[in-house]
C-alpha positions in Angstrom: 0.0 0.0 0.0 1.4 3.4 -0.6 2.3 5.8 2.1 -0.2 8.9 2.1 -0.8 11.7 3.3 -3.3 12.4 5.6 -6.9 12.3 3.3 -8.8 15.5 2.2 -12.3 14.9 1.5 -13.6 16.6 -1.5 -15.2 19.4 -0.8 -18.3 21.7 -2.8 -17.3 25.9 -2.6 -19.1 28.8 -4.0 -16.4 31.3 -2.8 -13.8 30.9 -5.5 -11.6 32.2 -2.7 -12.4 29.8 -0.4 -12.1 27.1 -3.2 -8.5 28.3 -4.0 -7.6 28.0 -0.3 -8.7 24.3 0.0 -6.6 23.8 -3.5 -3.5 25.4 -1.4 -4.1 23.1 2.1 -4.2 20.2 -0.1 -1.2 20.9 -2.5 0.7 22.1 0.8 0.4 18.6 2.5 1.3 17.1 -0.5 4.7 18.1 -1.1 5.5 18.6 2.3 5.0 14.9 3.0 7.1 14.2 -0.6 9.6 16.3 0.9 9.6 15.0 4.8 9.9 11.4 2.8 12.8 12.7 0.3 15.2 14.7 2.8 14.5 10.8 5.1 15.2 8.8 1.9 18.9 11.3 1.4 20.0 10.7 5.0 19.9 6.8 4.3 16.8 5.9 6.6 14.1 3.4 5.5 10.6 4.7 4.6 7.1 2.8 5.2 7.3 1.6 1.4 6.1 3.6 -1.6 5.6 6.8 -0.8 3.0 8.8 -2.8 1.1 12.4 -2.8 -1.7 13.5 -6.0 -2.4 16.9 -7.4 -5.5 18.6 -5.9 -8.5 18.9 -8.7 -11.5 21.1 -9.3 -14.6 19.6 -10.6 -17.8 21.1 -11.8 -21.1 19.8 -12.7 -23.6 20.9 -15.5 -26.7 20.0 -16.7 -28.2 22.2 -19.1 -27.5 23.8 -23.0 -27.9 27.4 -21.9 -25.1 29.3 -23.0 -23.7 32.2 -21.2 -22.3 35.4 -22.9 -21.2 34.3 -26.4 -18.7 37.2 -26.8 -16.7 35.2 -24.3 -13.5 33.6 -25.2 -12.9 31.5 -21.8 -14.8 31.0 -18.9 -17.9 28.2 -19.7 -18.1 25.1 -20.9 -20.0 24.1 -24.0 -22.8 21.8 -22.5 -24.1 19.5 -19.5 -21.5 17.4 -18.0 -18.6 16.8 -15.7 -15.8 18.7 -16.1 -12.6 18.7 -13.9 -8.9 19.5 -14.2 -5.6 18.6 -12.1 -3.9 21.7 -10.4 -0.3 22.8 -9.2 1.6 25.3 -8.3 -0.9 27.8 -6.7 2.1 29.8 -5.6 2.3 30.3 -9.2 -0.6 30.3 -10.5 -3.1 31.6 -7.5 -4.5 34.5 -9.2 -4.5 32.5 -12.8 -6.8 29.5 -11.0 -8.7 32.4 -8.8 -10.3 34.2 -12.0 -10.8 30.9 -13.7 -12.7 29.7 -10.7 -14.8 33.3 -10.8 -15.6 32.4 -14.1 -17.0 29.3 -13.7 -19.2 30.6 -11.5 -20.1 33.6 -13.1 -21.1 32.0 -16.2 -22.5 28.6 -14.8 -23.9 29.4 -11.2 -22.4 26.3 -9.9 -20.4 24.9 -7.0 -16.9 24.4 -7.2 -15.5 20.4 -6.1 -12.1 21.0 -4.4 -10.4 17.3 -3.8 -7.5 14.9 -4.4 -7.1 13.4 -7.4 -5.7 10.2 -8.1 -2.6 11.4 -10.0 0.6 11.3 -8.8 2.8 13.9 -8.1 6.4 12.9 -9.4 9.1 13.7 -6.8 10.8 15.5 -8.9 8.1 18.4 -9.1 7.9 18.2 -5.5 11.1 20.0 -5.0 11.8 23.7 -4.1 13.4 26.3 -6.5 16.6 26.0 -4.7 16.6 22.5 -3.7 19.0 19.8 -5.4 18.7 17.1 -2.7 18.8 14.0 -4.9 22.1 15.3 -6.2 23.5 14.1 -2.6 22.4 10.2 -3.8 25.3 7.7 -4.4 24.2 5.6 -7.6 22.7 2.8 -5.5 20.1 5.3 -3.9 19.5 6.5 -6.8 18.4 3.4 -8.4 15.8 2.9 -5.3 14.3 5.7 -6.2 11.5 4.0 -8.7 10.7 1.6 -6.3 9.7 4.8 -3.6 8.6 7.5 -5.1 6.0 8.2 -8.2 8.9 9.4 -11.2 8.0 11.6 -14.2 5.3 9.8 -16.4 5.3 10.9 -19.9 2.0 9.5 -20.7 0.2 11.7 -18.0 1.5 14.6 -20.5 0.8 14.6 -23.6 -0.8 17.4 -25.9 -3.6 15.5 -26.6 -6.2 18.0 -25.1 -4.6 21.4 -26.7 -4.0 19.0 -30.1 -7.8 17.8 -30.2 -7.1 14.5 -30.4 -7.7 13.6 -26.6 -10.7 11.2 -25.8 -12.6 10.4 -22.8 -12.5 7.1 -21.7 -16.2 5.6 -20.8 -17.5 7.2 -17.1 -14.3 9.9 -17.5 -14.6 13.3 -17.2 -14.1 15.8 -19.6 -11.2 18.6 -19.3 -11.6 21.9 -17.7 -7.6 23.3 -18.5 -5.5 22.5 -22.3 -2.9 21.1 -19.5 -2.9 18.6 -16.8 -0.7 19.2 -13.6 2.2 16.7 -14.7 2.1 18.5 -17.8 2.1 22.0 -16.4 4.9 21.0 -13.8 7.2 19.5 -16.5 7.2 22.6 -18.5 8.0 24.8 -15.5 11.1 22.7 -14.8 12.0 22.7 -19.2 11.9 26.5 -18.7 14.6 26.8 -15.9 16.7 24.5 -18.3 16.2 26.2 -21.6 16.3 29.7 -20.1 18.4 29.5 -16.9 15.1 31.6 -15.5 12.3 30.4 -12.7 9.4 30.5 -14.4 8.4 33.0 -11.5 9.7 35.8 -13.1 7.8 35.1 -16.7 5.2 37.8 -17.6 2.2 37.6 -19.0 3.7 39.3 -22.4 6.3 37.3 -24.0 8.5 38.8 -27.0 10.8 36.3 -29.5 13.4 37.1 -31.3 16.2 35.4 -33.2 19.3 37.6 -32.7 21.4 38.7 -29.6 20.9 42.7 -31.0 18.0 42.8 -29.5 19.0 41.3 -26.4 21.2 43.4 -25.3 19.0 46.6 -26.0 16.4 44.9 -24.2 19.0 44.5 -21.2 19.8 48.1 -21.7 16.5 49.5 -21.2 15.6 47.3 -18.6 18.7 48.4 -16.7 17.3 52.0 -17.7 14.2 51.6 -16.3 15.5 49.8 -12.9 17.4 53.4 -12.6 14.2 55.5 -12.8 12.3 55.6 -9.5 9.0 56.7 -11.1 9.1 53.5 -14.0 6.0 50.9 -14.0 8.0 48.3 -13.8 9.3 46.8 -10.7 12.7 44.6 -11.6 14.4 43.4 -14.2 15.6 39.6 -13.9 18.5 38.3 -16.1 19.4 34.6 -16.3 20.7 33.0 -13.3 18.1 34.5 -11.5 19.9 37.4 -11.4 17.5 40.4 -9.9 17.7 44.4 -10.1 15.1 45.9 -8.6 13.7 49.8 -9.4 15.7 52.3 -7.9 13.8 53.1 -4.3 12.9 49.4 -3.9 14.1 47.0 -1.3 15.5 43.8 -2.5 13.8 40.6 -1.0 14.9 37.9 0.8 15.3 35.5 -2.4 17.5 38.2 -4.8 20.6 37.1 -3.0 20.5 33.7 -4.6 20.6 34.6 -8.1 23.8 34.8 -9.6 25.5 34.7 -13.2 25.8 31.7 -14.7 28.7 30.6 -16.2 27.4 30.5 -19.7 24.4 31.6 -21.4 21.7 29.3 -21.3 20.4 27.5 -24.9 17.6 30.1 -24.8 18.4 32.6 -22.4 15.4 35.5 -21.3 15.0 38.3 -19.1 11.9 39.7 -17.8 10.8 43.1 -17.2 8.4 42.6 -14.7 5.0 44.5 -13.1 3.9 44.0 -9.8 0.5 42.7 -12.0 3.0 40.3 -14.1 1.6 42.4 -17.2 5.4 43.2 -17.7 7.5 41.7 -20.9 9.3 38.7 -21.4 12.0 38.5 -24.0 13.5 35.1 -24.9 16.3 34.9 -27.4 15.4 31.8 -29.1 18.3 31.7 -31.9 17.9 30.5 -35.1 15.4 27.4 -36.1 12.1 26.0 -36.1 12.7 23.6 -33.4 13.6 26.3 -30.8 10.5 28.4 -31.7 8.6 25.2 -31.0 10.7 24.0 -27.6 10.3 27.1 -26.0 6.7 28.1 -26.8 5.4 24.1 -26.0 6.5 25.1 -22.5 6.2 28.9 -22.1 1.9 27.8 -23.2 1.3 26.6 -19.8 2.2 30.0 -18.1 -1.1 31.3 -20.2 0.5 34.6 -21.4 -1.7 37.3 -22.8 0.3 37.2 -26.4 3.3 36.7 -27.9 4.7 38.3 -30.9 7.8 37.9 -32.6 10.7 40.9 -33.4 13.3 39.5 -36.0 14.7 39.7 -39.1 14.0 38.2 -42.8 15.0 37.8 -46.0 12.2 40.3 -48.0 11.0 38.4 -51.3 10.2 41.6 -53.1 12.1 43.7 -55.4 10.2 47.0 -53.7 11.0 46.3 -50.3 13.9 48.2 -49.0 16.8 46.8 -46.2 15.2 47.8 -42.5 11.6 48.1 -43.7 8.9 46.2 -42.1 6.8 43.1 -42.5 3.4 42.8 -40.5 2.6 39.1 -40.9 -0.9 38.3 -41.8 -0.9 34.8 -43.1 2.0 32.1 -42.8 3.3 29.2 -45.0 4.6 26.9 -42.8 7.7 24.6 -44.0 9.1 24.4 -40.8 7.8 20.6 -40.4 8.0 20.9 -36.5 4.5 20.8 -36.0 3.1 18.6 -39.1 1.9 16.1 -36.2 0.5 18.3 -33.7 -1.2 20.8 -36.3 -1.7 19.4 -39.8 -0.6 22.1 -42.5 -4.5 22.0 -43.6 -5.4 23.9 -40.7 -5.4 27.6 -41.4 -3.3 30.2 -39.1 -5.3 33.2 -38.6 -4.1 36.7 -38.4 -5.4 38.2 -35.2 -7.3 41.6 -35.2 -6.6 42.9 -31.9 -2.3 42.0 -32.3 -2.2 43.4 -35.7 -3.7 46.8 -35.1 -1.4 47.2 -32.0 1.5 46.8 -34.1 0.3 48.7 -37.1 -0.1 51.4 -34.6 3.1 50.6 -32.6 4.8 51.4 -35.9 3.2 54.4 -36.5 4.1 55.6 -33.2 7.7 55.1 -32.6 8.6 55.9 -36.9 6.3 58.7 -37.0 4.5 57.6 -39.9 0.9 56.5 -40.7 -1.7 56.3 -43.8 0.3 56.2 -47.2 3.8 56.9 -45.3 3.5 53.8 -43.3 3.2 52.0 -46.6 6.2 52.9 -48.0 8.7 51.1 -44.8 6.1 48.5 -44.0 4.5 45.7 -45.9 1.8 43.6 -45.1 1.5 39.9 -46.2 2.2 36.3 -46.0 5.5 34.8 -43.8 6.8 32.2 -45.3 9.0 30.1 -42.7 11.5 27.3 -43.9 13.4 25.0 -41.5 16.1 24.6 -44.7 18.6 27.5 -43.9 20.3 27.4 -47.5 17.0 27.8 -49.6 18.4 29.6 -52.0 20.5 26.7 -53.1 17.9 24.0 -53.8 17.9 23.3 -57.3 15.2 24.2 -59.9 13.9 27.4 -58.1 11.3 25.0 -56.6 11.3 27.0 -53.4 11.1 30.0 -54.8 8.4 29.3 -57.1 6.7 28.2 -54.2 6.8 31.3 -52.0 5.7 33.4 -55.4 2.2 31.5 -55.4 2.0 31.5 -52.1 2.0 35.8 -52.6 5.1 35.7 -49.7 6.6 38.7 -49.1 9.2 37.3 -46.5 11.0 35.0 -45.4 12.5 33.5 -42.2 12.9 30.2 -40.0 10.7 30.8 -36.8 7.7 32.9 -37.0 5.2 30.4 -38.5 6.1 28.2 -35.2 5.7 30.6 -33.2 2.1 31.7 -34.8 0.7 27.7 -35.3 1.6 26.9 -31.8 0.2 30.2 -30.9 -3.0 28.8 -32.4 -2.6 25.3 -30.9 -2.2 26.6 -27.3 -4.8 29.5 -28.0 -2.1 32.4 -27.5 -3.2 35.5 -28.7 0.4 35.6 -31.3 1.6 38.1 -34.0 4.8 39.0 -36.2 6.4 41.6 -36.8 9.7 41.2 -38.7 12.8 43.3 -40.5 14.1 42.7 -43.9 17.6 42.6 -43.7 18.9 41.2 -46.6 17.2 40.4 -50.3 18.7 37.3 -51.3 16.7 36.8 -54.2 17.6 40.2 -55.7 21.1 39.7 -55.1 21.4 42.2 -51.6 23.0 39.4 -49.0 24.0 39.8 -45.7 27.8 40.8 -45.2 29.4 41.6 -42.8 29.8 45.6 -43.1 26.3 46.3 -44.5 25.5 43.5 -41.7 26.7 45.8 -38.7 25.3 49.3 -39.9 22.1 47.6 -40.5 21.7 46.6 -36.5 22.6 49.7 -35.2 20.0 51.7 -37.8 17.7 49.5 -36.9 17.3 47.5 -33.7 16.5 50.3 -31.3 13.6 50.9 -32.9 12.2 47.5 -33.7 12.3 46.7 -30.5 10.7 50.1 -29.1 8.1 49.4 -31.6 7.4 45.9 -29.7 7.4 47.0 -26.3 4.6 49.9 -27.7 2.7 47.4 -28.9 2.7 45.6 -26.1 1.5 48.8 -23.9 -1.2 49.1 -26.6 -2.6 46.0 -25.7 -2.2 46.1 -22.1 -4.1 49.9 -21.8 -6.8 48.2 -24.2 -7.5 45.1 -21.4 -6.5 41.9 -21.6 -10.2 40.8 -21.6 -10.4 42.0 -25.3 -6.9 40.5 -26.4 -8.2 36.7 -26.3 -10.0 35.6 -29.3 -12.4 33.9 -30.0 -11.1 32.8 -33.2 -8.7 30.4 -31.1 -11.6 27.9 -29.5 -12.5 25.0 -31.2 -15.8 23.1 -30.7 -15.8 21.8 -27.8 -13.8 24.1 -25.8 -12.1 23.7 -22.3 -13.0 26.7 -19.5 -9.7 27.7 -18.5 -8.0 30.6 -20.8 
């Protein structure tokens, strides 16, 4: 039999509040008795056999067709029926599950179930930030481990929900979140890896981009803004956890522990944060499909208001200039990353409310508009390729390819970003820089290369973060579309 903690019964709320709480006691007791178990199973003592503590769920029940608002995104379920969801984190994600929960009753009247579910929590995801204690196992510890404690279970975390392809079983209920708690807690653990951040310090605004320019003028005006006591933002966090906070403001307890790492992590990001976490995220992702779809698989389960990505393309057309602009509104996707999870016959949508914040972001910081605007930024399909040296295939396949598909650019990562944007129901947008014209014989090198950065990178980027502050004065309750829901939706945004 395995060793439990002490039983919850499940338990009917109509407080959200009071429904998050419970969610909190039982989570709490869980990993304290993983960890009371762990720290015993380190120090070479025996434990009562296999040692075991499961998420917390919420359950609701429905039984009528009504619908409620139909603007809404989020927030309801389609129809009668039970609906539940696995939960973690509630550090993390307490105000997240505390407005889902309002929802719910908002739009459906009924009673929140608060219990313990019967999946596992692996050990791993019990641990805190800072703690490495199964680093202190010799290799036969180690090896116990399995026969202990619950390990990582790949098939409690799949895509299947956010891919709809998942299916209820006879008797089971139907999903209330895109992401189960295993799923959810392996993410948050891929993003300390892939961007040598906690996923604490993400904001709810998440910017890509594929070169280290923009990096580093991102870390310059977040260092600028940590030096002016009257900015909106509170700190700026650099990998390794590494904190500044606004000039005036205390540090806490926890900013002593960050510290430089040693080298730059795959992907590294830095996060300009707001005391509401409406701040901006800004994750160098390098060059590639498969990093575009890495990091977003995992930053989805943080729920972010939108992404958008800020990089540079090859421009397909003999009128574009070097440094104009390209506003994405359709994608041709050749990055084969997602074939499996998104079939190519599934179309990517341009999203209203993203693409007039950055038309107007552009207008803003270049200031241009009407037939001005025209003339340094074009408007039309990305094509994205996961085949670096295009140019070189033979027969000008490719190329007659991106001509019918009426591209006007051309770059490895933004149709990734937008189709998993799409898949995990991110509110996503592009808005890229031509920097070299390969098919009308204007390459990159290395001179032009360097004057083009500094002419241009400032200003990119200022055009991101203002579209970003677009969206966030507009409310995030109008940024989530309704374009992303499929037929049978889940309730959680």
């Amino acid at each position: 039999m395995p060793h439990l903690p002490p039983f919850i019964a499940p338990a009917r709320f109509s407080d959200p509040d009071e429904a998050l709480a419970q969610v909190r006691t039982i989570y709490d007791g869980s990993l304290l008795h993983l960890r009371a178990a762990m720290q015993r199973f380190v120090a070479g003592d025996s434990l009562p056999g296999h040692v075991r503590a499961c998420y917390p769920f919420v359950r609701i029940h429905t039984d009528t067709v009504a619908r409620p608002d139909s603007r809404l995104s989020y927030g309801f379920v389609e129809g009668p029926g039970r609906f539940e969801t696995t939960l973690t984190r509630p550090d993390l994600f307490g105000d997240y599950y505390a407005e889902q929960f309002r929802l719910l009753r908002a739009n459906h009247g009924v009673e929140l179930e608060i219990g313990t579910s019967s999946q596992p929590i692996p050990v791993h995801f019990s641990f805190a930030e800072n703690d490495h204690l199964e680093g202190n196992l010799p290799p036969e510890r180690r090896v116990l481990m399995r026969d202990l404690f619950d390990l990582p279970d790949l098939a409690a975390m799949d895509d299947g929900i956010a891919n709809g392809t998942w299916q209820p079983a006879p008797g089971e209920a139907l999903p209330l979140s895109l992401f189960t708690a295993p799923r959810v807690d392996y993410s948050l653990h891929r993003l300390r890896h892939y961007t040598g951040t906690a996923p604490e310090w993400f904001q709810n605004f998440v910017l890509f981009t594929n070169y280290q320019f923009y990096i580093d003028e991102f870390v310059r005006l977040g260092r600028e803004a940590m030096a002016d006591p009257g900015s909106e933002y509170i700190a700026f966090v650099e990998p390794g956890n590494v904190v500044t906070r606004r000039s005036g403001l205390p540090p806490h307890t926890d900013d002593a522990l960050g510290a430089p790492p040693p080298r730059l992590p795959q992907m590294p990001a830095y996060h300009l944060m707001r005391a509401d976490r409406t701040g901006i995220t800004m994750v160098n992702i390098g060059v590639g499909p498969a990093n575009a779809k890495t990091i977003t698989d995992h930053i989805a389960v943080l729920r972010p208001h939108a992404w958008m990505m800020l990089g540079h393309c090859a421009g397909l057309r003999n009128s574009q200039q070097l440094g104009d602009y390209v506003l994405a509104h359709a994608y041709v996707r050749e990055d084969h990353v997602l074939d499996e999870e998104l079939p190519l016959w599934v179309p990517i949508p341009a999203l209203a409310e993203i693409q007039l914040a950055l038309e107007k972001a552009v207008a803003d910081v270049t200031g241009t508009d009407g037939q001005d605007l025209k003339s340094i930024m074009r408007t039309g399909t990305v094509a994205s390729t996961d085949n670096r040296n295009w140019e070189l295939l033979p027969d000008n396949r490719a190329q007659r390819r991106f001509s019918q598909s009426r591209a006007v650019a051309l770059d490895m990562e933004s149709a990734t970003i937008a189709a998993n944007g799409f898949r995990f129901r991110v509110p996503y947008g592009t808005l890229l820089c031509v920097s070299d014209k390969p098919l009308h014989g204007e390459i990159k090198l290395p001179g032009m290369a360097n004057q083009f950065y500094r002419e241009r990178v400032d200003q990119h980027l200022r055009i991101g973060i203002r579209a970003i502050e677009i969206l966030r004065s507009g409310g995030v309750g109008r940024l989530h579309s309704r374009k992303l829901r499929s037929f049978a939706e889940v309730a959680f945004q």
